[in-house]
N, CA, C and O of each residue as an XYZ file, in Angstrom:
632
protein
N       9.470     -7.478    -31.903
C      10.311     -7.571    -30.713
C      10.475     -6.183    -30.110
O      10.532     -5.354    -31.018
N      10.584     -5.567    -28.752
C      10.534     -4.836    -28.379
C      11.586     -4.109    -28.308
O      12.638     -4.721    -28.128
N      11.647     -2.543    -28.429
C      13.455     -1.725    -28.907
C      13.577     -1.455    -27.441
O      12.617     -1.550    -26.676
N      14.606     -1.166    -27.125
C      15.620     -0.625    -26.240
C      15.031      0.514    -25.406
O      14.971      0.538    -24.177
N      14.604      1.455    -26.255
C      13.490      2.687    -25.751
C      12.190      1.758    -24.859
O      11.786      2.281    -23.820
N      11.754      0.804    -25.160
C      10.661      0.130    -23.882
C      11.471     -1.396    -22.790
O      10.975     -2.447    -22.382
N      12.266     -1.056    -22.715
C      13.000     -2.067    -21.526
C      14.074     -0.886    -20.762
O      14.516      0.204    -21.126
N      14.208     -1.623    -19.673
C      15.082     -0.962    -18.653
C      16.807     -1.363    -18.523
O      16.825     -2.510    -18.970
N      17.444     -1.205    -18.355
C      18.886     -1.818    -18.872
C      18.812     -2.086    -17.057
O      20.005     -2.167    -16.765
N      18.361     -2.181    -16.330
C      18.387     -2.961    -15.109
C      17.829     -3.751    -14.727
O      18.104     -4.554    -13.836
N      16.750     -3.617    -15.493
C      15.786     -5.059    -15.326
C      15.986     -6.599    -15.599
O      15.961     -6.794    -16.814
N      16.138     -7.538    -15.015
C      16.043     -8.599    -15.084
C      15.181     -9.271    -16.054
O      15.531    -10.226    -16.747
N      14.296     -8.842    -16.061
C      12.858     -9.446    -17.335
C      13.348     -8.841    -18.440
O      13.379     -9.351    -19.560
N      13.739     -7.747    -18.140
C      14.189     -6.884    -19.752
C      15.604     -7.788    -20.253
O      15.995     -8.017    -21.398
N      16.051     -8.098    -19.247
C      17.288     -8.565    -19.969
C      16.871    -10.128    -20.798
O      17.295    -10.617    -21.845
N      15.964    -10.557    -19.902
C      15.287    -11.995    -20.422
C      15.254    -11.772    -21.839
O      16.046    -12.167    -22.694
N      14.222    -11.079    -21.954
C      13.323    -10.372    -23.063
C      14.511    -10.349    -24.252
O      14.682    -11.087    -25.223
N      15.062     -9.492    -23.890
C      16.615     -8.959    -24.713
C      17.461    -10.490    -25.156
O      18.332    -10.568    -26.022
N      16.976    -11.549    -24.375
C      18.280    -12.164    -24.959
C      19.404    -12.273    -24.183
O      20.159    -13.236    -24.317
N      19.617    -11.355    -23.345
C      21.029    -10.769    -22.275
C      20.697    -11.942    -21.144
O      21.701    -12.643    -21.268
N      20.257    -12.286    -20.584
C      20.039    -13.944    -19.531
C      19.328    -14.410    -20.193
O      18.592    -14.105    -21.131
N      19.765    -15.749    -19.267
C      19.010    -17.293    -19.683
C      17.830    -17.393    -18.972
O      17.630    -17.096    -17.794
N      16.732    -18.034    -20.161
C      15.500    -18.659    -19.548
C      15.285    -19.581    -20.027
O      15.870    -19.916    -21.057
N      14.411    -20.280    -19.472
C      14.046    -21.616    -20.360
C      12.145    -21.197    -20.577
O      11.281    -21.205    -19.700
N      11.988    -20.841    -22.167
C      10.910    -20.217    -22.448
C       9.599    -21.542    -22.566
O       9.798    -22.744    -22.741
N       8.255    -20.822    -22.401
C       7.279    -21.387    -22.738
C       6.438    -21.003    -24.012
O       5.751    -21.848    -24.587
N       6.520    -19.660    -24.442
C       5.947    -18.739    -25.102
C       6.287    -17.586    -25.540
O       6.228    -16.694    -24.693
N       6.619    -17.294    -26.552
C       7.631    -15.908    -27.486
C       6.502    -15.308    -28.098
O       5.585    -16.016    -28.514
N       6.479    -14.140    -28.189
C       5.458    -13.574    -29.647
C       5.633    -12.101    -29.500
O       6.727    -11.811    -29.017
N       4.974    -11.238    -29.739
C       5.639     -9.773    -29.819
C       5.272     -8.827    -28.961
O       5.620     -7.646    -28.935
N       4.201     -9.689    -27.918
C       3.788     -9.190    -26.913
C       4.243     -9.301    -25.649
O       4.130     -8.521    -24.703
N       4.859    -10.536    -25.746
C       4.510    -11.582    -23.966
C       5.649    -12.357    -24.537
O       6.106    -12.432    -25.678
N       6.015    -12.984    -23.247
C       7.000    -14.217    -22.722
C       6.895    -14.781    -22.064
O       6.404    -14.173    -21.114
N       7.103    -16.088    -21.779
C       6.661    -17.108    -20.922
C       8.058    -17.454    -20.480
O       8.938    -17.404    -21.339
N       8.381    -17.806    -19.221
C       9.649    -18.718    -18.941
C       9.076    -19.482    -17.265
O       8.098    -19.250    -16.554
N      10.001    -20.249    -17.171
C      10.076    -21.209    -15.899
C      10.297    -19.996    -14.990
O      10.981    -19.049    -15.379
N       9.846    -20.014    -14.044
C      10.688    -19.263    -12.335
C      11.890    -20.334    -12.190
O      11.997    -21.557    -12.274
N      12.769    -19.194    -11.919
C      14.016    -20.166    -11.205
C      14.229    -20.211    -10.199
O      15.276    -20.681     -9.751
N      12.878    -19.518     -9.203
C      12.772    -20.067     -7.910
C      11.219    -20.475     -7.513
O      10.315    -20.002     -6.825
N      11.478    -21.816     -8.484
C       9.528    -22.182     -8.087
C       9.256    -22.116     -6.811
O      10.196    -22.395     -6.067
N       8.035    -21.769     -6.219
C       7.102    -22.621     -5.130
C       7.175    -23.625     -5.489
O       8.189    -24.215     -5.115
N       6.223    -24.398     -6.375
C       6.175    -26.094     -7.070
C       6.647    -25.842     -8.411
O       6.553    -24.873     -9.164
N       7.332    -27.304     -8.525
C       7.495    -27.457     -9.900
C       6.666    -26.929    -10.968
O       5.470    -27.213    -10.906
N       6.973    -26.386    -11.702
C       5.943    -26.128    -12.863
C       5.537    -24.279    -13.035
O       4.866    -23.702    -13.892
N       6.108    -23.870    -12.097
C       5.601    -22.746    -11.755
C       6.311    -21.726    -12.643
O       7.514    -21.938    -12.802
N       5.835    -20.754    -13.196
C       6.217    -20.186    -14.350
C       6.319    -18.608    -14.238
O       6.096    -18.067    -13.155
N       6.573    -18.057    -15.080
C       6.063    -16.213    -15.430
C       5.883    -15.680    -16.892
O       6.647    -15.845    -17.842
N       4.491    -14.888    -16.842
C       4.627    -14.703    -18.095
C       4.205    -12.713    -18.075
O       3.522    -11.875    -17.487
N       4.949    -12.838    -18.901
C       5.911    -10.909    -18.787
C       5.605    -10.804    -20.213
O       5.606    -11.501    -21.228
N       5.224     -9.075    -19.652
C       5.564     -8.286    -21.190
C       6.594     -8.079    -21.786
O       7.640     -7.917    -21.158
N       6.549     -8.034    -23.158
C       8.269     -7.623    -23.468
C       8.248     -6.053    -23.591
O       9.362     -5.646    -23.918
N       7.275     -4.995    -23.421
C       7.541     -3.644    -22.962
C       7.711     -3.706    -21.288
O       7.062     -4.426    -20.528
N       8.677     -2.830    -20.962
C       8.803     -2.702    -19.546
C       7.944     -1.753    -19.225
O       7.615     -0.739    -19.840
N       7.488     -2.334    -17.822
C       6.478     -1.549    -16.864
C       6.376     -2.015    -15.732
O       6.314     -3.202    -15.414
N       6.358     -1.232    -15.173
C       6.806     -1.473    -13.451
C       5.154     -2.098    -12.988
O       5.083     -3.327    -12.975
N       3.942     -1.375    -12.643
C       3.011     -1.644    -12.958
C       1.776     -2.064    -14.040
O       1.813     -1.997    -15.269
N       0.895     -2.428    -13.344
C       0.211     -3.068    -14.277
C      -0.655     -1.336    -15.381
O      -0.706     -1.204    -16.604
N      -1.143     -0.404    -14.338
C      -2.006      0.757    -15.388
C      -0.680      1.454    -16.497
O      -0.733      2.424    -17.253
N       0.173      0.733    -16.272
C       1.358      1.542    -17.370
C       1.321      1.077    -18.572
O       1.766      1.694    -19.540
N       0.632     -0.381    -18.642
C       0.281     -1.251    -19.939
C      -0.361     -0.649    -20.863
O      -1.299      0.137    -20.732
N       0.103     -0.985    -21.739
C      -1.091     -0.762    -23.111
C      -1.960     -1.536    -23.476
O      -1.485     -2.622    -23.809
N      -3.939     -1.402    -23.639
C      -4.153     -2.560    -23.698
C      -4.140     -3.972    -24.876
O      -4.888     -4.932    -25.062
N      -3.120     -3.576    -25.375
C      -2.772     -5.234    -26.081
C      -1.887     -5.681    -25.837
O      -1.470     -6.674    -26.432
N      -1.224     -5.063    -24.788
C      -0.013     -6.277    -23.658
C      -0.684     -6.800    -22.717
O      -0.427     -7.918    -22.271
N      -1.905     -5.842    -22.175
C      -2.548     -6.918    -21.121
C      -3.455     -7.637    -21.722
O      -3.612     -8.833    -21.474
N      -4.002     -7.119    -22.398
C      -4.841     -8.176    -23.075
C      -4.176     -9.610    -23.872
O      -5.085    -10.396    -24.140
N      -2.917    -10.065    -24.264
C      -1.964    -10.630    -24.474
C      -1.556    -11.439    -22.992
O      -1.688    -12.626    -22.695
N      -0.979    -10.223    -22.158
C      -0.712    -10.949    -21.215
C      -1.573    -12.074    -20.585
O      -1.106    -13.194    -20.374
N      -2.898    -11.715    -20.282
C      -3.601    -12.684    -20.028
C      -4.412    -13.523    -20.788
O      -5.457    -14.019    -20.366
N      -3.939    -13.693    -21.924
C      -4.607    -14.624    -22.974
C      -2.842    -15.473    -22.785
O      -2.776    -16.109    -21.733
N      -2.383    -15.491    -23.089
C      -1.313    -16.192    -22.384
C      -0.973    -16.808    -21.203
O      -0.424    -17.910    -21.224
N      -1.215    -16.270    -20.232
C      -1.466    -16.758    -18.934
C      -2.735    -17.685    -18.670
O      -2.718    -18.438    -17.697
N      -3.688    -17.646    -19.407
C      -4.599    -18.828    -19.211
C      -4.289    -19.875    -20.200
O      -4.035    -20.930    -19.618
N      -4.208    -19.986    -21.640
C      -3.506    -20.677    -22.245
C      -2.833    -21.454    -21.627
O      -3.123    -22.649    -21.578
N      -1.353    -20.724    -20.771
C      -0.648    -21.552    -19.917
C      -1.251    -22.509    -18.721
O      -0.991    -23.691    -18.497
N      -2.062    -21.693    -18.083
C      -3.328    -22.442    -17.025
C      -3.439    -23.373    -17.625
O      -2.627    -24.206    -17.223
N      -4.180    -23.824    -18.625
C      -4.728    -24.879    -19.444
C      -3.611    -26.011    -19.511
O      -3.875    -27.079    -18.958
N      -2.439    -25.867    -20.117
C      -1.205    -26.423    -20.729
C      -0.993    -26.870    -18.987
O      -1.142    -28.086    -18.873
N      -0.818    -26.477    -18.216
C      -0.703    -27.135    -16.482
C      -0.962    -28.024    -15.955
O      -0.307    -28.931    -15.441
N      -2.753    -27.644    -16.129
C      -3.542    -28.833    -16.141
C      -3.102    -30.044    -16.690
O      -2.997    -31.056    -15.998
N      -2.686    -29.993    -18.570
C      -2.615    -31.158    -18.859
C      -1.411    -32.297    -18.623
O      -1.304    -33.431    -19.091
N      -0.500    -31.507    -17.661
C       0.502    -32.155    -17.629
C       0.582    -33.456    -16.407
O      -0.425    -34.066    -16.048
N       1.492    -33.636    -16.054
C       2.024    -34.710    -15.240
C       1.968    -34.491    -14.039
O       1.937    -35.234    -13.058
N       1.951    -32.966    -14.223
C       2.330    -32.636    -12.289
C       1.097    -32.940    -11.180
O      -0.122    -32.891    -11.341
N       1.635    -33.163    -10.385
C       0.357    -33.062     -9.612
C      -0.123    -31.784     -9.623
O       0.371    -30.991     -8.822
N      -1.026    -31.404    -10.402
C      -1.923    -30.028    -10.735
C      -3.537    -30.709    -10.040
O      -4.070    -31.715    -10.510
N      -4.098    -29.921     -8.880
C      -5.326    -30.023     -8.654
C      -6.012    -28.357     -9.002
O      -7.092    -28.207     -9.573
N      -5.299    -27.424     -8.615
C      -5.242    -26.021     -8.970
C      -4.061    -25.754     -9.284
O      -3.007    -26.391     -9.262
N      -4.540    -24.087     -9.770
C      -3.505    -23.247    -10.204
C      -3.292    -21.517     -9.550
O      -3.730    -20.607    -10.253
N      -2.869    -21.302     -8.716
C      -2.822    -20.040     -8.237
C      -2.219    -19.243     -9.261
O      -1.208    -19.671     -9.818
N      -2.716    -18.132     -9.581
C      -2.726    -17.696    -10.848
C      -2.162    -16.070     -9.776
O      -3.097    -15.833     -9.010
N      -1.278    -15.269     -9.613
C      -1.077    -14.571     -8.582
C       0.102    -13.017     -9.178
O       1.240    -13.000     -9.648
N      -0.719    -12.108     -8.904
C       0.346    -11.088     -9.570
C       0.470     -9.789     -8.305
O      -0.404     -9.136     -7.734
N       1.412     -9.788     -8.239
C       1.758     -8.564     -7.014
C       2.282     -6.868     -7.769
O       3.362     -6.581     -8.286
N       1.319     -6.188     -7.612
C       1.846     -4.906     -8.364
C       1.849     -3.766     -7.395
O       1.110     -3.025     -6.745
N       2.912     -4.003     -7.625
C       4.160     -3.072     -6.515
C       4.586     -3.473     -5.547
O       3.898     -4.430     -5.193
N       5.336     -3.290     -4.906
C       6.271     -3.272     -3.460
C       5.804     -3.442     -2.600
O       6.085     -4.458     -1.965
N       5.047     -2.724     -2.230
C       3.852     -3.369     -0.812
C       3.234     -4.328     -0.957
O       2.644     -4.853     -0.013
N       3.204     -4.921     -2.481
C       2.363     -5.675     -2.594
C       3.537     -7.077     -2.596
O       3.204     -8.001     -3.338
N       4.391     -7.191     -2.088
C       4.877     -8.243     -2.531
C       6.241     -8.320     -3.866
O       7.351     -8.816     -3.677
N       5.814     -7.761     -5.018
C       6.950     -7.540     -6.038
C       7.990     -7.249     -6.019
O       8.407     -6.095     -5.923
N       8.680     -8.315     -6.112
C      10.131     -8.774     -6.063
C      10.594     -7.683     -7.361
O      11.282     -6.696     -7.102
N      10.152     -7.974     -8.716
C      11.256     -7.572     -9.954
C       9.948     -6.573    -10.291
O       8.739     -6.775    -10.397
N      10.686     -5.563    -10.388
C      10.123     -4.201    -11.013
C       9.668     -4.387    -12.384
O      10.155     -3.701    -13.283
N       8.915     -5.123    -12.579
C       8.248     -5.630    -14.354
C       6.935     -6.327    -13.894
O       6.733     -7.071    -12.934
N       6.028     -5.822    -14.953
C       4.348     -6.235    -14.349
C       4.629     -8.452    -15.339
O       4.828     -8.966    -16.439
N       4.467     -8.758    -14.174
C       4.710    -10.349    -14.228
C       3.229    -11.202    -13.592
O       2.611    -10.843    -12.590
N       2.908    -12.314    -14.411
C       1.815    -12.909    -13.495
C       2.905    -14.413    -13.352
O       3.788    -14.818    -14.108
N       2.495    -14.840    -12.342
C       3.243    -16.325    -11.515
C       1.916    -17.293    -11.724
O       0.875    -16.918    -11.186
N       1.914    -18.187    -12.276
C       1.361    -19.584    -12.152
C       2.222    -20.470    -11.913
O       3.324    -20.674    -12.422
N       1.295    -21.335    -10.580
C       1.891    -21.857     -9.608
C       0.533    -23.265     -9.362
O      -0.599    -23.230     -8.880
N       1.388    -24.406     -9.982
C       0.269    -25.455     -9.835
C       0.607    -25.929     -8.222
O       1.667    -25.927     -7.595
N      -0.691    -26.309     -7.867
C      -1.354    -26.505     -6.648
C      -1.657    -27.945     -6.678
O      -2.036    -28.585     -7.658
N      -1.396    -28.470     -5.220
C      -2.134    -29.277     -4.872
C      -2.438    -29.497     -3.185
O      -1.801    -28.888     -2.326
N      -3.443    -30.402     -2.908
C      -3.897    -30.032     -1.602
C      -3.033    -30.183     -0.164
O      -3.556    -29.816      0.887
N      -1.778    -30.705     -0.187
C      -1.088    -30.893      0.624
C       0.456    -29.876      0.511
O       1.337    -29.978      1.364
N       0.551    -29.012     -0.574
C       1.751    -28.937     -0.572
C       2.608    -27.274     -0.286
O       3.460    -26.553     -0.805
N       1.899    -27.316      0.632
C       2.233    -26.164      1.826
C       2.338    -25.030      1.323
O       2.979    -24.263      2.041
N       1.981    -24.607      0.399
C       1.824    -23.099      0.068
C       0.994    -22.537      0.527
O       0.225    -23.287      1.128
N       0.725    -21.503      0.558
C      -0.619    -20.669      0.794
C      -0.490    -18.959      1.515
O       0.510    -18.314      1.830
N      -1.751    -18.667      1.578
C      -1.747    -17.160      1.777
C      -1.840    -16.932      3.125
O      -2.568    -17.735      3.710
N      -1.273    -15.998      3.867
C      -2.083    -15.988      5.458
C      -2.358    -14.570      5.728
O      -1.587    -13.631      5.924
N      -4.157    -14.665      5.676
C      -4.205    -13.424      5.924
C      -4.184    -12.553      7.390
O      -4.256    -13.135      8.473
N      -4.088    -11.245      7.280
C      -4.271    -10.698      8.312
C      -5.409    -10.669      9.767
O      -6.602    -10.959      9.680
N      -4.803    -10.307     10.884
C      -6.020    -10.207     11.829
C      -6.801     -8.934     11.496
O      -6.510     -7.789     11.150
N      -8.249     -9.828     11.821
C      -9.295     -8.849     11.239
C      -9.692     -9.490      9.886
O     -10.692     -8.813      9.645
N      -9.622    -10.006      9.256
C      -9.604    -10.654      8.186
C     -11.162    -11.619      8.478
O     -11.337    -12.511      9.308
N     -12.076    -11.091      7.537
C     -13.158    -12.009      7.903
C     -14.446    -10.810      8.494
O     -15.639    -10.959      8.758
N     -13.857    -10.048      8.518
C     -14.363     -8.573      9.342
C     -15.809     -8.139      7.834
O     -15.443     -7.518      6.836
N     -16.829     -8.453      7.943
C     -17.830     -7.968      7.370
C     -18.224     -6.343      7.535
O     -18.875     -6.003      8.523
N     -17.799     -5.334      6.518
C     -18.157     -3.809      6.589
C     -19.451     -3.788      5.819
O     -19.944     -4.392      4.867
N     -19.827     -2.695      6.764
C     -21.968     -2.732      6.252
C     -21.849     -2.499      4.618
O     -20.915     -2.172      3.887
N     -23.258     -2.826      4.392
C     -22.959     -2.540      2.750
C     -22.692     -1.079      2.518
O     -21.861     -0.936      1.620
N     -23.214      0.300      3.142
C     -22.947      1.681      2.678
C     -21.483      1.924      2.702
O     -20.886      2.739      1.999
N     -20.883      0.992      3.739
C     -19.139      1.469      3.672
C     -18.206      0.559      2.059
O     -17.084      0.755      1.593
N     -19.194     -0.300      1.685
C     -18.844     -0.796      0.617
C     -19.034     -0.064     -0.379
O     -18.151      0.082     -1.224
N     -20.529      0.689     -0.489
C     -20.877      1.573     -1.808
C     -19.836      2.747     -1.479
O     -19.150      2.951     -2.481
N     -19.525      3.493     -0.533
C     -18.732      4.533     -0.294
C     -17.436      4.152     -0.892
O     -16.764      4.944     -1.553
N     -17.065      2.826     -0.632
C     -15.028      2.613     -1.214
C     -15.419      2.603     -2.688
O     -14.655      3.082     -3.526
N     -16.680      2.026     -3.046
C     -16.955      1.896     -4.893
C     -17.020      2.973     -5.279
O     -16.539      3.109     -6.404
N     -17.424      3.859     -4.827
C     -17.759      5.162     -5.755
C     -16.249      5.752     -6.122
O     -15.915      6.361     -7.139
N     -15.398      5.358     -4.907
C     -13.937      5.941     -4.878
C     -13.458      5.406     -6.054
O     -13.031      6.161     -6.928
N     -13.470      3.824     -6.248
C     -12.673      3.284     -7.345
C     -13.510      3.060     -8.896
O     -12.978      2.521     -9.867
N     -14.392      3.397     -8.881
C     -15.389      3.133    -10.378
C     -14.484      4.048    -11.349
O     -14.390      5.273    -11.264
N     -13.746      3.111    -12.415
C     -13.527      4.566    -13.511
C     -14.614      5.459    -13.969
O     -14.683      6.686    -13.907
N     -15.118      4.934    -14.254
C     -16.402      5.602    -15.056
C     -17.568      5.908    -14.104
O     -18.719      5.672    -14.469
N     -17.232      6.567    -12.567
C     -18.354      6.997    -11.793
C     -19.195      5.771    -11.425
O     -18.823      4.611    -11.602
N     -20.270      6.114    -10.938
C     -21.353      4.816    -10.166
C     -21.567      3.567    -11.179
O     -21.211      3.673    -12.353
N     -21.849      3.007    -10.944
C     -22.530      1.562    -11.507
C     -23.618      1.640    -11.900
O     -24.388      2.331    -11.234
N     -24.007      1.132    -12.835
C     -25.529      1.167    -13.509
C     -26.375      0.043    -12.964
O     -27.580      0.278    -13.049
N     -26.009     -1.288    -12.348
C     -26.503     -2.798    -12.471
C     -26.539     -3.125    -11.021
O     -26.324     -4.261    -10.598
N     -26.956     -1.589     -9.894
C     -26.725     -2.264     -8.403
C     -27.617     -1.437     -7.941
O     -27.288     -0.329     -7.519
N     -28.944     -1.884     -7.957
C     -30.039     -1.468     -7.072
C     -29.588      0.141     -6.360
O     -30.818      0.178     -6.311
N     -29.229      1.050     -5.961
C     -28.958      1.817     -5.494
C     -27.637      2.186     -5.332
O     -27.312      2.699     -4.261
N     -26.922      2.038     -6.091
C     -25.554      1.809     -6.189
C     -25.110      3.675     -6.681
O     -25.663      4.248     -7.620
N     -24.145      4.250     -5.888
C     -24.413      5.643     -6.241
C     -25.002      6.616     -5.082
O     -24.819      7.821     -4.911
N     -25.500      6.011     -4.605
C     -26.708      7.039     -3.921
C     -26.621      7.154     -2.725
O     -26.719      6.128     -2.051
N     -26.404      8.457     -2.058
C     -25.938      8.252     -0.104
C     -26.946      8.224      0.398
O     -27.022      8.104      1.621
């Protein structure tokens, strides 16, 4: 279970975590937690959180994320088999503030889907906007941890 030194005494998830609020859990173990949202989109719709606090996701260690999302599909699965009207599952994590993130704790939301029931994303104008492939290799080189790509025909190369 996670000490005091890795949760935030303001956090909401931390307090989950802690015991200090109510959830109604899906999944406990020494990594991860599962509980209901108590403000679904659709029924069924869930969160499953680390029990170390971290605002973002690169703050993880990797056997909370690796946890985290062995849990989160698990749960995917367990969705499916239920009652709900599940045709999909938007599987959806917002890390950081611009991005959407409500509670300062790296959280993924599964959210069963079906084809009528008014959720959805709306993207921006411009959206659909095809950039040549060199302006694509140019943003990759920016984000590759480990420098160019080995497995892309010219991938690397101005």
């Amino acid at each position: 279970m996670a000490t005091s030194d890795q949760q935030s005494a303001n956090c909401v998830f931390c307090a989950i975590v802690s015991g200090g609020a109510p959830a109604t859990y899906l999944h406990q173990d020494d990594l991860v937690i599962a509980f209901m949202d108590i403000r679904p989109v659709q029924p069924g719709h869930l969160l499953v959180v680390p029990r170390k606090h971290a605002e973002l996701i690169p703050e993880l260690d990797e056997a909370s994320l690796s946890r985290l999302w062995a849990v989160a599909t698990d749960l995917n699965r367990a969705l499916r088999r239920t009652s709900l009207p599940v045709e999909a599952v938007s599987v959806y994590v917002a890390d950081g503030e611009a991005a959407g993130q409500e509670v300062p704790h790296v959280h993924i939301h599964l959210i069963p889907r079906h084809a009528r029931d008014g959720f959805g994303f709306r993207f921006p104008p411009g959206y659909g906007f095809q950039p040549e492939r060199a302006e694509l290799e140019r943003l990759a080189r920016g984000i590759r941890p480990d420098g160019p790509s080995t497995n892309v025909p010219g991938a690397g190369v101005d």
